[in-house]
Each structure stands twice: as structure tokens, then as C-alpha cells.
N, C-alpha and C positions, 0 to 999 in steps of 0.2 A: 847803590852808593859805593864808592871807593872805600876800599877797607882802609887809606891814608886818607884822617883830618885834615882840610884844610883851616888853618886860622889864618887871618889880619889881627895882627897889632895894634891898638890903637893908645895912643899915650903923649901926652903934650909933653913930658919928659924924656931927651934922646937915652937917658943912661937909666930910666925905668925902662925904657920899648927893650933896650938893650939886651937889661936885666932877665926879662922874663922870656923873651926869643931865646938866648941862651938855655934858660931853664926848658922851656917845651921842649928845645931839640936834644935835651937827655932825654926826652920821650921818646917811645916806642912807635911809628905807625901815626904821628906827626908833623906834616909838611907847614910851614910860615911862608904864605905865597907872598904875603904884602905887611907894607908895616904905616902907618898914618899918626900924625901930629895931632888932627883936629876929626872932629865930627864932621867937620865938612869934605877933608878930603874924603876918612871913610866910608862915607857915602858914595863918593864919585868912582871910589875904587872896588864897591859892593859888586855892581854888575861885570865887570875886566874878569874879576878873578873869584866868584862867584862858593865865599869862604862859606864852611859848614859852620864856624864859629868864628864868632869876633870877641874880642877879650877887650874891653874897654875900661878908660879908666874914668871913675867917677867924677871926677873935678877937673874940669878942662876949663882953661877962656873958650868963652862963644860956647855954644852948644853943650852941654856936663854931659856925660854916659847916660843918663837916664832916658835925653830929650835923643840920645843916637841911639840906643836901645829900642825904643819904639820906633822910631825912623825905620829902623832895620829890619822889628815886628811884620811894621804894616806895609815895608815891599817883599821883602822875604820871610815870608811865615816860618820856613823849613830852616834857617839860621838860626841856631846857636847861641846865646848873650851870657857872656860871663864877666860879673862886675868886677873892676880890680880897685881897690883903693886904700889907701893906708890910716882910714878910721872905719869905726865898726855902724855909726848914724845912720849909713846910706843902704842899710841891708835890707830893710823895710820896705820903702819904696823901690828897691830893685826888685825884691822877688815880687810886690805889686804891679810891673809891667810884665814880669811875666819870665825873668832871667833865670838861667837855668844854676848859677852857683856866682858866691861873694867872696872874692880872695882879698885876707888883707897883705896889704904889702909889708914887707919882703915876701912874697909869696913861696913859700918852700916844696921846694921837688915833691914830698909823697903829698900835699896839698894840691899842686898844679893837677899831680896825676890825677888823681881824685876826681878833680873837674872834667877832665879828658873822657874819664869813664864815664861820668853823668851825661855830656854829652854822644859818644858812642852809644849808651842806652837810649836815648831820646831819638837822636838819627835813625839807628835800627829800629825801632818800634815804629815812627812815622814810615817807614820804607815797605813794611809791609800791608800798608792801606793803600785798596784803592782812592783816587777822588772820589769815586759812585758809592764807594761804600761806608757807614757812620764806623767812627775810630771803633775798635776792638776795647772789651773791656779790661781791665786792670787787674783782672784777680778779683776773687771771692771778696766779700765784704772781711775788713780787720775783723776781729775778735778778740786779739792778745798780738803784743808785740813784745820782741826780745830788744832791751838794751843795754848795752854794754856797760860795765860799773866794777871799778877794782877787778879787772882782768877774767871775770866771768861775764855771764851774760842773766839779768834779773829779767822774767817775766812778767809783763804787765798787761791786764784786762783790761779792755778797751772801755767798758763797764764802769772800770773804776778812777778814769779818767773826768774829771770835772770842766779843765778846760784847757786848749793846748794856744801857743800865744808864740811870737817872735821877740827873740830877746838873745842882744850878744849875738848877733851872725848864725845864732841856732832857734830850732824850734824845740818846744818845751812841751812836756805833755805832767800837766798837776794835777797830781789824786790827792784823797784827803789831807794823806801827812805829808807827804815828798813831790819832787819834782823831778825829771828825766828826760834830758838832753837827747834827741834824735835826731838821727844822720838821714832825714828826709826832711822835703821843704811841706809846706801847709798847704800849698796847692794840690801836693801828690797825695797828700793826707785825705784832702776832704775830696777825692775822687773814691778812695780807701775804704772811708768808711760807714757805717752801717745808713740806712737811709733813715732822714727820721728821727736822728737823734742828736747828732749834733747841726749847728745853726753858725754860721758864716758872718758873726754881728762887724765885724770890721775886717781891713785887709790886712792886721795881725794879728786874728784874735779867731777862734772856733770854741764855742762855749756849747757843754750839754745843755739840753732845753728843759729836760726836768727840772736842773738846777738853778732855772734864773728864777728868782724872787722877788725880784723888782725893778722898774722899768723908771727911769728918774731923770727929765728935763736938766742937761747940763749947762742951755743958751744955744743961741743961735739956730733952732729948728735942733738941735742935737740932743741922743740922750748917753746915759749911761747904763748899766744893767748892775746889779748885786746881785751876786750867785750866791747859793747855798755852800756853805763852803767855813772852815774855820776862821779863814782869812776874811772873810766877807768884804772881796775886792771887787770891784768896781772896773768894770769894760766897757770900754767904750761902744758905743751902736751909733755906726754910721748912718749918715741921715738918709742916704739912698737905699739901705736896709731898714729901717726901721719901719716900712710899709709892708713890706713883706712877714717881719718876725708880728705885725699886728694881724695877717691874716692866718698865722699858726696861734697866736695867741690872744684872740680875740679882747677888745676892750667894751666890758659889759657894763661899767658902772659911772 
């Protein structure tokens, strides 16, 4: 892979597309091969100019970022998706196709970078797998994680994490008393961590499995879980999960 990113633009706004090419090109090691209006042309311009990353904006006429996100997935696996949008709603189902970061707009310079490096992470790592051979592991299983908080960094046991959840553009990880904002996404989490313990109940929610207490018919085939927990809050369990969390946790009665 070329040590310079390529990105397309993609933005039904000329003075967003504008906004943000400007900003990447204070980047380092950066190239904007193309720039696109619509999901549709980004599409047609996917194979020409064959971007490592496409910066797409959430709310388009015709096609929104989500429905060219996966477009993008399922011809180009090895692309890039970084959502851009000026509300925080669409962060959830972004990182559920599978996007690699969520800019709100104005998106600011050490924000843009940011994403640049997530991506150059993700580039380099796929780069050194063969096809023939299954992805390389991730690192050791979590055990503690350091988070950042008033200019030090608090350590926190994975252990004593209850359940970690998507909220505000971030991922959350809540122990009994507090809660703790991380600068990784749920997918890289639950690759992370220990096997066995924690349980995937929805596409933004990772609940420990000692701690669910109760399983609770919400409607529609759907359920909810109550975790052990001060808060005794209420997660949703997706209905395509909820067959699975029954064969870890068997219904006897």
C-alpha cells in the first residue's frame, strides 16, 4: 500500500466537499483523488480511482452514507468508511455497517487527523495478511484499560466493567459507580476482549453475562435484559441475538 491515502469526497454539499478537502490537505501523506455529490456518482467513481477511504456524508438525497457505506463494503472490502454528518443519531448505525470513524461537522483538523490514523491503522494491518491466511490476532485478550480523565490517565479492570454501550459518537464502558468514555469503537472491543464474558446483545450494547438478571419480552419477537447493576438498566436484545444468548443461557423453566 502506498504510504499516501487516497480519499473521495463525498458530500451533496459543494461548500461541505469544499470544507473538508481543504482540511485533509493540511494533512500529512493525504491525496483527494475525487470528490462526488451523490452516492451514486461515488460509486461510479470507486473503481477510476480506487480510494483507500471514502468520507461520506450521512444525509444525502437518493442514497444517505449508510446505504453508499455498504455499497462500498460489499465491492471494496479493503475501503475505508468514514461517516461525516453534522448530528450525533447516525453514529450507531454507522459503526453497525461497519465504518471505520463519525465526524461531526465542522469537522476540526486534529479530529480529521485522527480519523486518518484510524484508517492508516486498519490499511496497515489488512496489508499484511495473506488471502490463504485467517487475519492475525489483535493482541492478548483486555484485562485493564487506561482512560484518559482530567489530564492523567485512570485504570480500569475489564472485570469491573458491567457493560460497555454506544452513546454521543462514543463508546462507554460502566462499572458499578462511574462511566468512561473510549477512544475505540465496540467492534475493536469485542475482538479485545476476554472470551466468554462478555455477550454482543445488540449493535450497541456489549453486556457482561454474569450480570444479566433478567431476560424480558419487549413486543415484537424482541427482548430486553436487566443487568445486575445499581442502575438496573434495561438493554435491549436484539432478536437475531436472542437465540444465541439462549444457548449460553439456557431456559429451564
Amino acid at each position: 500500500m502506498s504510504t499516501t491515502i487516497r480519499a473521495l469526497v463525498v458530500d451533496d454539499e459543494p461548500l461541505a466537499r469544499d470544507e473538508l478537502v481543504f482540511t485533509l490537505e493540511q494533512i500529512g501523506g493525504v491525496e483527494v483523488v475525487a470528490q462526488a455529490e451523490s452516492s451514486a456518482k461515488a460509486l461510479a467513481l470507486l473503481s477510476e480511482h480506487a480510494p483507500d477511504v471514502v468520507f461520506a456524508d450521512l444525509r444525502m438525497p437518493g442514497p444517505d452514507g449508510l446505504a453508499l457505506a455498504e455499497a462500498v463494503i460489499a465491492r471494496r472490502p479493503s475501503t475505508a468508511i468514514v461517516m461525516v454528518s453534522a448530528h450525533d443519531d447516525g453514529a450507531l448505525r454507522g459503526f453497525e455497517v461497519g465504518v471505520v470513524d463519525y465526524l461531526l461537522k465542522p469537522a476540526r483538523l486534529d479530529r480529521v487527523r485522527k480519523a486518518i490514523e484510524r484508517v492508516r491503522a486498519r490499511l496497515t494491518e489488512g496489508s499484511g495478511a495473506s488471502p490463504s491466511e485467517p487475519p492475525p490476532r489483535e493482541g492478548a485478550p483486555l484485562t485493564r484499560l487506561a482512560v484518559r480523565r482530567r489530564g492523567a490517565y485512570v485504570v480500569v479492570d475489564i472485570h469491573d466493567v458491567v457493560w460497555f454501550e454506544v452513546k454521543d459518537e462514543l463508546v462507554w464502558a460502566v462499572t458499578e459507580n462511574d462511566r468512561y468514555a473510549l477512544d475505540l469503537t465496540l467492534s475493536a472491543l469485542e475482538q479485545r476482549l476476554p472470551d466468554g464474558v462478555f455477550f454482543r446483545s445488540h449493535r450497541g450494547f456489549l453486556v457482561r453475562l454474569d450480570r444479566i438478571a433478567a431476560m424480558e419480552p419487549s413486543g415484537a419477537g424482541t427482548f430486553e435484559l436487566t443487568l445486575s447493576h445499581p442502575e438496573k438498566p434495561r438493554i435491549p436484545l436484539a432478536r437475531e441475538r436472542a437465540r444465541l444468548l439462549r444457548d449460553l443461557i439456557p431456559i429451564a423453566g
